[in-house]
N, C-alpha and C positions, 0 to 999 in steps of 0.2 A: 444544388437545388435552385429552383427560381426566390430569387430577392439576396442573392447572396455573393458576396464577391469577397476574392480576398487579394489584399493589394502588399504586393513583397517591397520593400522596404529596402533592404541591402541583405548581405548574409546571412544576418544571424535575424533580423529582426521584419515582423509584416504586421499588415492591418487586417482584421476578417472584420468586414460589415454584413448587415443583415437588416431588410425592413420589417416592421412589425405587422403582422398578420392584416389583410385589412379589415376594416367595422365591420359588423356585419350591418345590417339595415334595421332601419327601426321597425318592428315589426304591430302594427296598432293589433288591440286584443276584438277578435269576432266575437261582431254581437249582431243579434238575427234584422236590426233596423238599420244596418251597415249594405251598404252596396258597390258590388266590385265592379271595378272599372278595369277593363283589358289596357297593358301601358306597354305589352309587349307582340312580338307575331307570334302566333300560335299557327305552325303547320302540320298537315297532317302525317308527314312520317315520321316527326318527335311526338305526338301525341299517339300515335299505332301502338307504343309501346307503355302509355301510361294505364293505370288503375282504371278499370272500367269506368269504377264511379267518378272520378274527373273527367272520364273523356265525356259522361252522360254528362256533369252542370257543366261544364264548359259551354255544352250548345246552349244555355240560360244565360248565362254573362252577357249582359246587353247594354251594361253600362248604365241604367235606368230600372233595375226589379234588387229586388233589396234580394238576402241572404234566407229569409224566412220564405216569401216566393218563392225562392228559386227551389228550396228544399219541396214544397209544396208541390210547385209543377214536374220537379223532377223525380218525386215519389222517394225521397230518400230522406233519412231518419237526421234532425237537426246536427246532433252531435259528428255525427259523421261529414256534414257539410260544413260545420264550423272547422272539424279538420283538414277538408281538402283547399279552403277558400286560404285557411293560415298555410298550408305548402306552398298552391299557388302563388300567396305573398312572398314569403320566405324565400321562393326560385324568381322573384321579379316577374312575373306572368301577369298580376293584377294590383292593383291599390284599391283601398277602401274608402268610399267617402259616407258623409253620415245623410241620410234619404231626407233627414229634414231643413238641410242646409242647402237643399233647392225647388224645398218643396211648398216656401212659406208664398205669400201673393202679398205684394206691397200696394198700395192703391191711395191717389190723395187724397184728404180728407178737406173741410170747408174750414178747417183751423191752419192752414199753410198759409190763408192769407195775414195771420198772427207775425209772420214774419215781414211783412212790409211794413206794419203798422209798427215793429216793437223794436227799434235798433239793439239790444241786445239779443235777442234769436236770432237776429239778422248775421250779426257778428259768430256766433254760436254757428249759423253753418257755413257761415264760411270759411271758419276754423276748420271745422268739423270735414269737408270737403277739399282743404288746401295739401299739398305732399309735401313728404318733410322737406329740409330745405328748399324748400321753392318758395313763392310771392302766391299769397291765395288767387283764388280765379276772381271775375268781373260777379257781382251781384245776378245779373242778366244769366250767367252761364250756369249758375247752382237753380236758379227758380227752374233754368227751363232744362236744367236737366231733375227736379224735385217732382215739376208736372208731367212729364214724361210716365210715372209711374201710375198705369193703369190698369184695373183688372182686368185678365184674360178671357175671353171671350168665354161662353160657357159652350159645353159639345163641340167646341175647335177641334 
């Protein structure tokens, strides 16, 4: 069988190896404010053959509509979404991220300027901004990446 070898030794004596099954993948648990993201090709004569109801949320997967949308627009009952989104995990098809981990808006405020005034915030981000072993960045390079953060237009 695949992972398996076995290695003869002299007459009387051998070696059988074997590798351990591999992991399987971590598989995070579906919840309706999770949104899958396609990480694999999805063609159409491996999906000819799947569940209707995957091949329907599949055309929802858009990498941007969370799992409760997707049931919504696809007219199909949560429970049965939440188990086709953990197959599709489980076969590597899709990963899950959480919809409000790119959904928040950072914007700077008129207390940023606290940090030129105050050398310990000042130190604080630049801590806070350095990678690990490396030498932190220039002061100049953390403000103007700090001011950088603007709210998004509205109706964009």
């Amino acid at each position: 069988g695949k992972g398996r070898c076995q290695l003869i030794l002299d007459a009387v004596h051998s070696c059988h190896l074997q590798l351990p099954p591999p992991t399987p993948p971590r598989l995070s648990k579906m919840k309706p404010h999770l949104v899958p993201v396609l990480v694999s090709a999805v063609d159409q004569i491996s999906t000819s053959s799947w569940d209707l109801t995957l091949q329907k949320l599949l055309k929802h997967i858009d990498g941007s509509t969370s799992i409760a949308h997707i049931a919504a627009n696809a007219s199909v009952d949560m429970p049965l979404v939440l188990q086709a989104m953990h197959a599709l995990q489980a076969t590597g098809y899709i990963e899950v991220i959480d919809q409000f981990a790119f959904a928040n808006t950072y914007a700077c405020t008129t207390r940023l300027r606290s940090i030129s005034r105050l050398p310990v915030l000042r130190d604080q981000a630049l801590k806070a901004s350095k990678r690990v072993a490396s030498p932190p960045p220039s002061y100049a390079a953390v403000l103007r990446l700090l001011t950088a953060f603007q709210p998004e237009a509205q109706g964009g």
